[in-house]
C-alpha positions as CSV (number, residue, x, y, z in Angstrom):
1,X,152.4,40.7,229.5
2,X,155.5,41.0,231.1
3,X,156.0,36.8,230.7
4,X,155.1,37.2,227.0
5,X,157.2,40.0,225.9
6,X,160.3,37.8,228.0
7,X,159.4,34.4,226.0
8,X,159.3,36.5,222.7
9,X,162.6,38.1,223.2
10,X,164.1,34.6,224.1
11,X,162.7,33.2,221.2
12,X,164.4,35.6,218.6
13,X,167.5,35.9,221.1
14,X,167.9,32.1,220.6
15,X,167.1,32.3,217.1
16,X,170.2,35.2,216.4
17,X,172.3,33.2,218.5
18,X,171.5,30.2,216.7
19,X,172.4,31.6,213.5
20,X,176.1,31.9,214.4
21,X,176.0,27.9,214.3
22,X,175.1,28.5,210.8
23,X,177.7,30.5,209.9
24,X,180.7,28.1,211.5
25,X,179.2,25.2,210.1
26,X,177.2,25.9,207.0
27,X,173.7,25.0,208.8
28,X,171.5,27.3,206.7
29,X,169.7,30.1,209.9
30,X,166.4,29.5,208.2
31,X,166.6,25.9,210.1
32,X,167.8,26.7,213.3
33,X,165.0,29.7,213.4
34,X,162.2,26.5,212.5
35,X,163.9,24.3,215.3
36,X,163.9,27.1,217.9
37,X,160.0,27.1,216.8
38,X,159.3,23.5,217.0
39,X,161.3,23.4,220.4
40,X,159.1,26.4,221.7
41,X,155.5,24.8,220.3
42,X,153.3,22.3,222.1
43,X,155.5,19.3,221.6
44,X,158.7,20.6,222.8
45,X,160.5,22.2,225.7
46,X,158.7,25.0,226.5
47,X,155.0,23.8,225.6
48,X,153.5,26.7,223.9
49,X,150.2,25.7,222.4
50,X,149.7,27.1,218.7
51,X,147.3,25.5,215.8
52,X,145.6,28.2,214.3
53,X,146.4,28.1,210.9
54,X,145.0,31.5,209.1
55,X,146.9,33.3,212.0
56,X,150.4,31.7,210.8
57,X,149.2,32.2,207.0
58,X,148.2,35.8,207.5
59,X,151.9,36.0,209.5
60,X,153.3,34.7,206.3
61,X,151.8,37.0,203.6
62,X,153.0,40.2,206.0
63,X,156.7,38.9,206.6
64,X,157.0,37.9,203.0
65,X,155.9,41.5,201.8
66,X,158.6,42.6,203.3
67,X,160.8,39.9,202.5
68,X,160.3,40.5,198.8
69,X,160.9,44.1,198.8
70,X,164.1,44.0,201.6
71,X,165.5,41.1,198.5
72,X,164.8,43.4,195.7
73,X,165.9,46.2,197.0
74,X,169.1,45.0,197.9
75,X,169.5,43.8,194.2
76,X,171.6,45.8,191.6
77,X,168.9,46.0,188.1
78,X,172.2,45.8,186.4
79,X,172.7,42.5,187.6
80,X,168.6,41.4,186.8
81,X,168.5,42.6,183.6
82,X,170.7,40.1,181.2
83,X,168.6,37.3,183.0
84,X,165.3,39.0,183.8
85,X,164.0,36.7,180.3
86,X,165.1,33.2,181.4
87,X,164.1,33.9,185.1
88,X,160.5,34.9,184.2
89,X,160.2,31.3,182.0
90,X,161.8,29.7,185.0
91,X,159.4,31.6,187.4
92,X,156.4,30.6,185.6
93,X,157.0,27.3,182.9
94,X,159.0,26.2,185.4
95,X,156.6,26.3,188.3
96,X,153.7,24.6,185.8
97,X,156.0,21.6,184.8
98,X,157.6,21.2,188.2
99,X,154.1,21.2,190.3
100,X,152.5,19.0,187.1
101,X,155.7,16.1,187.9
102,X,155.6,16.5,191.2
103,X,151.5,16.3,191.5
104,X,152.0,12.7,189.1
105,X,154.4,11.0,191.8
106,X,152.4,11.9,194.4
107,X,149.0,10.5,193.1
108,X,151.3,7.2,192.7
109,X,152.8,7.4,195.7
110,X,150.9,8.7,198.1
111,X,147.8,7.4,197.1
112,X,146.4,10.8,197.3
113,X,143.1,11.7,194.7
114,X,143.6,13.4,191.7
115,X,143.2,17.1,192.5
116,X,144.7,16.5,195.8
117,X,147.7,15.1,194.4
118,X,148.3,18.3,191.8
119,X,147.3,20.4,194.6
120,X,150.5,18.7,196.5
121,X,152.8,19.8,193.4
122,X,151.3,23.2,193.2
123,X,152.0,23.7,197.0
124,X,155.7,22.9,196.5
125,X,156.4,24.1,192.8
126,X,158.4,27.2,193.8
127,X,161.5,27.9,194.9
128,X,161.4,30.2,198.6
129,X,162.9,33.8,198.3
130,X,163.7,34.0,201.7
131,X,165.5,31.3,201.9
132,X,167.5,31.6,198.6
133,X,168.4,34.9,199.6
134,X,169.7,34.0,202.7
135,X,171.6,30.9,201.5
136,X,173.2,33.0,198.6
137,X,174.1,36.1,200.5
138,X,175.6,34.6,203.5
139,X,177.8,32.7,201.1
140,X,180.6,34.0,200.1
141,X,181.2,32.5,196.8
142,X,180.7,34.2,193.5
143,X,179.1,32.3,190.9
144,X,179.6,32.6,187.4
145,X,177.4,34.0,184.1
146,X,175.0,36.0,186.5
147,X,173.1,32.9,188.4
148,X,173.2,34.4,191.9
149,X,170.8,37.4,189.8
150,X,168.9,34.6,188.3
151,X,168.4,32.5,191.2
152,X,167.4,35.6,193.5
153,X,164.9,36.7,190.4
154,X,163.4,33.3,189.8
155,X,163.2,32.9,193.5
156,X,161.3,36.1,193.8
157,X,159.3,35.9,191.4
158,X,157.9,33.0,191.0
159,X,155.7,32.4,194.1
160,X,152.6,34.1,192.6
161,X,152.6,31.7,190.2
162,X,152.9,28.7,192.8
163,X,150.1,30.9,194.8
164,X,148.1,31.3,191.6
165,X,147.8,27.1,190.7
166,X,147.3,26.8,194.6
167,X,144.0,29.0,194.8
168,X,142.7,27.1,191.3
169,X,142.9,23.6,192.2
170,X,141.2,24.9,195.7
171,X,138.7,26.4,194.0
172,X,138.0,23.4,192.0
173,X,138.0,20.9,195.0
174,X,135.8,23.2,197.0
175,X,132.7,23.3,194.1
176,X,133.8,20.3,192.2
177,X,133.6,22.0,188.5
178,X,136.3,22.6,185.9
179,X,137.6,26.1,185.3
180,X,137.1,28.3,182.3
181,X,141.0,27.8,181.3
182,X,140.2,31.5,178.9
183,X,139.4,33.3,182.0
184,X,142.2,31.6,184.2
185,X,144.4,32.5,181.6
186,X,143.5,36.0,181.5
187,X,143.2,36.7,185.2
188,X,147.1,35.1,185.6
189,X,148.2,37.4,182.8
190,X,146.3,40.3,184.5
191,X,147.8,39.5,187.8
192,X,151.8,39.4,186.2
193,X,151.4,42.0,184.0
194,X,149.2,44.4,186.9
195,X,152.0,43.8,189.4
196,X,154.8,44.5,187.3
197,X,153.7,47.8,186.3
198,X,152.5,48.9,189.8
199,X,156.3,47.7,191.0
200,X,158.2,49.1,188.1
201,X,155.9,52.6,188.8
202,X,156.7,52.6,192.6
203,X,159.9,51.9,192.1
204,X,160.4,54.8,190.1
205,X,158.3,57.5,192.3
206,X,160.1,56.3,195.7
207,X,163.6,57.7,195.3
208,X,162.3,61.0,193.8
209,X,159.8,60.9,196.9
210,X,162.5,60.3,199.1
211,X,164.5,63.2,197.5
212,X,162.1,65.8,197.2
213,X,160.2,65.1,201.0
214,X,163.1,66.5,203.0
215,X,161.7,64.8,206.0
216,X,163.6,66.7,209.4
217,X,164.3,63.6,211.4
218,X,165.8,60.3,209.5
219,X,164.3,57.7,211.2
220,X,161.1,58.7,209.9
221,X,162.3,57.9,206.1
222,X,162.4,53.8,207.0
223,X,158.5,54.7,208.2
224,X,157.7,55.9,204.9
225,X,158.7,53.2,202.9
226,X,157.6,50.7,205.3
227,X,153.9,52.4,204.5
228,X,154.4,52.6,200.8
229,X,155.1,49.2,200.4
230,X,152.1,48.3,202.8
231,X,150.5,50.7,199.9
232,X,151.5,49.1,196.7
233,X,150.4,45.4,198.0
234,X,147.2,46.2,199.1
235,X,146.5,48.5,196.4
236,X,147.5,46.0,193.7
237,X,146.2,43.2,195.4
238,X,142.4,45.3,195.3
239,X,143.1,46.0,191.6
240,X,143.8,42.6,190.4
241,X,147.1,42.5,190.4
242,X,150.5,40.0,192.0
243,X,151.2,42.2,195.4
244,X,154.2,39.8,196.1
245,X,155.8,40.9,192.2
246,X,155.0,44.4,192.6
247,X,157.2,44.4,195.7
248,X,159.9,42.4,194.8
249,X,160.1,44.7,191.2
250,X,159.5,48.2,193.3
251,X,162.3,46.9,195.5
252,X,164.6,46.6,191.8
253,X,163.9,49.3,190.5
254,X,164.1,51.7,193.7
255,X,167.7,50.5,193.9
256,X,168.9,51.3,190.7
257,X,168.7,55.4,191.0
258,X,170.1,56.9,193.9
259,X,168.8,59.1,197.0
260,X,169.6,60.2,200.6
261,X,170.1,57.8,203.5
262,X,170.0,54.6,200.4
263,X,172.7,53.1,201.7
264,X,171.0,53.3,205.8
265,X,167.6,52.1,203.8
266,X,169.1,49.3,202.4
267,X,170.5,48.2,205.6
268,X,167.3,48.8,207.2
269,X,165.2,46.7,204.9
270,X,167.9,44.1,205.4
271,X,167.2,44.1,208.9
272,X,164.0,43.7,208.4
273,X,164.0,40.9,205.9
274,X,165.9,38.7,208.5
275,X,163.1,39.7,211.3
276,X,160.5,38.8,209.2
277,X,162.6,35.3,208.4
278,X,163.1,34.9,212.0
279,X,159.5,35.5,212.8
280,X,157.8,33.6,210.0
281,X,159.8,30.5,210.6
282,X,159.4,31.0,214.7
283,X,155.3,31.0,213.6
284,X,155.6,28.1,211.4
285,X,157.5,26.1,213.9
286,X,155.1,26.1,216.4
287,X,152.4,25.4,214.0
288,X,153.6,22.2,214.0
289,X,153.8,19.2,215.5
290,X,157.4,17.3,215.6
291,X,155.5,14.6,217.3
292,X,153.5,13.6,213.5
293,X,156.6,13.9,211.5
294,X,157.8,10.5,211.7
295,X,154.4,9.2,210.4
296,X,154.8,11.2,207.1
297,X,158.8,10.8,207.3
298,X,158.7,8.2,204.6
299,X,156.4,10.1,202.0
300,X,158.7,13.5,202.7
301,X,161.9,11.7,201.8
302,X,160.4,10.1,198.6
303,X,158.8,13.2,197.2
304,X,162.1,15.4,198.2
305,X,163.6,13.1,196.0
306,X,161.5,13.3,193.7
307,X,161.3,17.2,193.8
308,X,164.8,17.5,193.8
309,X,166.5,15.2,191.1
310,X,163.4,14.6,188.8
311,X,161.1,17.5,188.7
312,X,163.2,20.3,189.5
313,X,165.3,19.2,186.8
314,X,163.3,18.7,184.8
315,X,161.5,22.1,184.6
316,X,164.7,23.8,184.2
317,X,166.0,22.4,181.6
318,X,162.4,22.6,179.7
319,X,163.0,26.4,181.0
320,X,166.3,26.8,180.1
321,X,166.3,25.1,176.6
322,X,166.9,28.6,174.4
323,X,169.1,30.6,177.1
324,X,173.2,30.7,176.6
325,X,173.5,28.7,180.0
326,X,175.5,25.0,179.9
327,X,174.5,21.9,181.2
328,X,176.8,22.1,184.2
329,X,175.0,25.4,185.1
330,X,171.1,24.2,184.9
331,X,172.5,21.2,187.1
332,X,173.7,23.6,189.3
333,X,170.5,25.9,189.0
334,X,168.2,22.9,189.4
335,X,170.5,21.9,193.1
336,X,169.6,25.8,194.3
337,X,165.5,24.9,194.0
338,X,165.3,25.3,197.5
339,X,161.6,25.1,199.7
340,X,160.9,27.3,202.1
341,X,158.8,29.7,204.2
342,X,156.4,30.0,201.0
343,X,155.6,26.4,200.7
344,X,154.3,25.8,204.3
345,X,152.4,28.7,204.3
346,X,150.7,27.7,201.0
347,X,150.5,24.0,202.6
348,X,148.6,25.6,205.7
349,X,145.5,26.8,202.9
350,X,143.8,23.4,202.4
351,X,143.6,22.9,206.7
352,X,141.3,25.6,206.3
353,X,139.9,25.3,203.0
354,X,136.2,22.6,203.0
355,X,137.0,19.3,201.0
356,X,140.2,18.6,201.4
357,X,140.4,15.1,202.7
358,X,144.6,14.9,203.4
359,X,144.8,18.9,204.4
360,X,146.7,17.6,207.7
361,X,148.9,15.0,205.2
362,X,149.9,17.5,202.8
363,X,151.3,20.1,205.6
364,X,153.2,17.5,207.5
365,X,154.4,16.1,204.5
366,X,155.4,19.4,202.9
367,X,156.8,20.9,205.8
368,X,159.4,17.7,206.4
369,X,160.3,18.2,202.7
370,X,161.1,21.7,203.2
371,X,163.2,20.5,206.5
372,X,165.1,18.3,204.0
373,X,165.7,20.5,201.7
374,X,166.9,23.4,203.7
375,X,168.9,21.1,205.4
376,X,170.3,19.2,202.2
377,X,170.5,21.5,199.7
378,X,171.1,25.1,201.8
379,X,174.5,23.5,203.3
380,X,175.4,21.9,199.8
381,X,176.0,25.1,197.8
382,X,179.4,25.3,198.3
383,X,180.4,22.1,197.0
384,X,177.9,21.7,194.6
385,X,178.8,25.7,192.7
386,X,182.6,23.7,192.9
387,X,181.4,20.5,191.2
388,X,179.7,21.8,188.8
389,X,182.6,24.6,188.2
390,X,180.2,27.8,188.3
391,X,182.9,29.6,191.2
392,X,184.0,32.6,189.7
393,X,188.0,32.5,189.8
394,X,189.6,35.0,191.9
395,X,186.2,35.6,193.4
396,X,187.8,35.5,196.9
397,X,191.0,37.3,196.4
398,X,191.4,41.0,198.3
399,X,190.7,43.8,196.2
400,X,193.6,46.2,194.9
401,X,193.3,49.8,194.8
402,X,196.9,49.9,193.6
403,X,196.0,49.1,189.5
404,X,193.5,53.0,189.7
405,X,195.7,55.5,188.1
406,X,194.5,58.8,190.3
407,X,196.7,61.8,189.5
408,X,196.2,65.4,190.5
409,X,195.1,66.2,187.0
410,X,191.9,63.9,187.5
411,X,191.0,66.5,191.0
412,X,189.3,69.8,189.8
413,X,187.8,72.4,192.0
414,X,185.1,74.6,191.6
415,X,182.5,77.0,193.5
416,X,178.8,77.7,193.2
417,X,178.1,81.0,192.3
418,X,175.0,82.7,193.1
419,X,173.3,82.0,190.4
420,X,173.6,78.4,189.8
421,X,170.7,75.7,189.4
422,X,172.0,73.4,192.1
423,X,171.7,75.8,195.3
424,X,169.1,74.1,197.9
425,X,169.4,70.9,195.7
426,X,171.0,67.5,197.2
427,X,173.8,65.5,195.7
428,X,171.1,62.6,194.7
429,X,168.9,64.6,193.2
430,X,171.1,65.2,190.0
431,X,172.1,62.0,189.5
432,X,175.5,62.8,188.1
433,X,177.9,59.9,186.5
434,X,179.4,57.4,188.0
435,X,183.0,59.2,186.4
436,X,182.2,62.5,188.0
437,X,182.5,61.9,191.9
438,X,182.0,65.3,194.2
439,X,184.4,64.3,197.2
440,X,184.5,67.5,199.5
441,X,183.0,70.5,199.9
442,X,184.1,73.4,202.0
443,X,181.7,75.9,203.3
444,X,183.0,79.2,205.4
445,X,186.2,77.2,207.2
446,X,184.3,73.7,207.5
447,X,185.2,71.0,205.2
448,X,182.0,68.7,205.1
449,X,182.1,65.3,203.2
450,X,179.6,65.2,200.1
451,X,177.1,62.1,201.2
452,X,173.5,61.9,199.1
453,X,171.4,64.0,201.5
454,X,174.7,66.8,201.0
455,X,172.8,70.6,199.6
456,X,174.2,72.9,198.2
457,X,174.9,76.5,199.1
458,X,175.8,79.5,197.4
459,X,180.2,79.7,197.3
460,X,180.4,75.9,198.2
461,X,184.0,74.8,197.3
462,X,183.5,71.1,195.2
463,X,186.6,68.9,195.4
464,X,185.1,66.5,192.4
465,X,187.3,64.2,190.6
466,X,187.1,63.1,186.8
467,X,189.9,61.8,184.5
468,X,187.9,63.3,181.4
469,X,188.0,67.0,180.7
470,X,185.5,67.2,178.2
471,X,183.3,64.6,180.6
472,X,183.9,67.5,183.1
473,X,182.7,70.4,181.2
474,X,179.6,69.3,180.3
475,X,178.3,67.9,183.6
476,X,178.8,71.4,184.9
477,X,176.8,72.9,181.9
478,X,173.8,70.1,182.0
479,X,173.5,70.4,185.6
480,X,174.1,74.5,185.7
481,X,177.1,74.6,188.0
């Protein structure tokens, strides 16, 4: 025990440490957490011997639950909603024309049969969350016309879709006969429209949960919503519905009202997110075996290729044909396809699944591609959102202060009487305008800063700024000041 709990703290040590090669030279971490994996398995350094495949998928589904929801949540809805349209076409036509491209070049080149071949496109048809969010965010470039939103959306969003064409072709190599394409239809469409709703409904019930529970220690409120979203998977999984959307949208919509500790949450969940990365990628590493790479290394660079500059393209400018974007921005939408964590875990399905003659092809094949492009693409970005001129201007410069006009008119002060509606309530709970800020409170001879979790008491003295008097006014007569 004591060995394994050293090796294991090495490993993710390593794999933290490793990251700050990332972040001086543009390395995406998502690599050097694979290559601290593959240096750890059976045909590296240390030797550790790992090949059981449902293990690393069931790893996989767990770490990108939380994955989903640690992205979503840390995603402003103001920023999804102008492109929540094109990056549900891109999430799902996309994924269809990209898998059916990619599945035709790899029946021609890799001699693979028919099924087997589409089953390789549907493996590697969407774009990885995980790694898209961590490319994006650890950049610090702003991109233009809301693509970072759209990219992140697409990104987490379309893997059920990816998962969903995985599982049919399966299905159909397993028993050999052809779908009813009504009922496939309908079950997708069940399975989007399910996990949306569960999402959009637990996204809404979490921060008034939160609110209203008044838990008395605050480490417990990152256990609750670590349960919940155990909740809502499993629970829309057993109903029919996508898990993986309903996460990703809870995590949306949670974020957009506010409630105590949300800014401790957040950082939480981003915590987690990178754990989960870090653990996933460590899993996946050791599940396989450097040692076969170079057989497949010829195939993975042609279908990259392919992936990259035909079908990727391809399906987003099919995607893409109605929305307001240019072509210089779906050429730079189409570079940010990046593979990831999702991929391999769908590619480690057909080792276990009966009748797939090439499982142990497809998985080296598609975990090489994903090494390529990680590796090509992740440490790319830069230059390519500067070629293709999406870097907002100015998106670097230091913000100024000095341009917010704050005079001593805007600062008003008022105390709760006896019999006001607010007493025993917290500052989240009314969910007052952004333009009517409560900086200060003063209770007895203490002077207490007004953060979400902040109640209020009878004779409280607010310090609350707002430039509008009539805006004023009626906040304290809506929310019974």
């Amino acid at each position: 025990m004591e060995n394994a709990l050293i090796l294991f703290g090495l490993l993710f040590l390593f794999s933290v440490m490793f990251s700050k090669i990332s972040d001086k030279y543009g390395v995406p971490a998502l690599l050097m957490f694979l290559a601290v994996g593959m240096l750890a398995g059976s045909d590296g350094i240390v030797g550790l011997e790992f090949d059981n495949s449902q293990i690393a998928a069931n790893v996989g589904t767990i770490a990108l639950i939380y994955i989903l929801f640690a992205g979503g949540f840390n995603t402003s809805f103001k920023e999804v909603k102008p492109v929540f349209k094109p990056g549900l076409v891109l999430a799902t036509l996309g994924v269809v024309v990209s898998a059916g491209i990619t599945g035709l070049f790899a029946y021609y080149v890799m001699r693979l049969p028919v099924l087997e071949s589409f089953l390789f496109g549907a493996i590697i048809s969407s774009t990885d969350a995980a790694a898209v969010f961590s490319v994006l965010r650890s950049n610090a470039t702003k991109l233009k016309n809301n693509l970072a939103p759209l990219l992140e959306f697409e990104s987490g969003s379309n893997d059920p879709m990816a998962i969903f064409l995985t599982m049919t072709i399966l299905g159909l190599i397993g028993i050999g006969v052809l779908p009813d394409y009504f009922t496939l239809f309908s079950n997708l469409a069940l399975e989007f429209i399910l996990g949306g709703v569960m999402g959009y409904g637990f996204g809404v019930i979490i921060p008034s949960l939160i609110n209203r529970i008044k838990l008395s220690h605050w480490g417990l409120y990152p256990v609750l919503l670590l349960a919940l979203v155990a909740v809502l998977f499993g629970v829309t999984e057993k109903i029919g519905g996508n898990g993986y959307i309903a996460v990703y949208m809870a995590g949306i919509f949670a974020n957009k009202k506010e409630f105590i500790y949300k800014k401790n949450l957040v950082g939480f969940f981003d915590g987690v997110g990178w754990m989960m990365q870090i653990f996933i990628f460590l899993t996946l590493g050791l599940l396989v075996f450097p040692s076969e790479l170079p057989e497949v290394a010829l195939y993975s660079f042609i279908m990259a290729v392919v992936v990259m500059f035909i079908a990727r393209p391809i399906s987003v400018f099919i995607s893409l044909i109605f929305s307001r974007y240019s072509k210089k921005e779906k050429f730079f939408i189409s570079w940010v396809g990046l593979r990831g964590v999702v991929p391999i875990i769908l590619a480690t399905y057909p080792l276990s699944a009966p009748g797939v003659q090439n499982s142990q092809l497809i998985f080296n094949t598609i975990f090489f591609m994903v090494l390529i492009s990680v590796l090509s693409q992740g440490t790319t970005l830069k230059k390519g959102a500067r070629y293709f001129g999406v870097v907002e201007l100015g998106s670097n410069d230091p913000i100024s202060l000095s341009h917010i006009p704050i005079s001593y008119n805007h600062l008003k002060q008022f105390t709760i009487g006896k019999n006001s509606k607010i007493i025993g309530k917290n500052l989240t709970e009314l969910e007052l305008p952004d333009d009517f800020l409560i900086l200060l409170a003063k209770r007895g001879n203490e002077y207490i800063k007004a953060g979400g979790s902040f109640e209020f008491e009878e004779n409280d003295l607010l310090l609350i700024l707002c430039d509008n008097e009539i805006r004023y006014q009626k906040v304290l007569e809506i929310y019974q000041f």
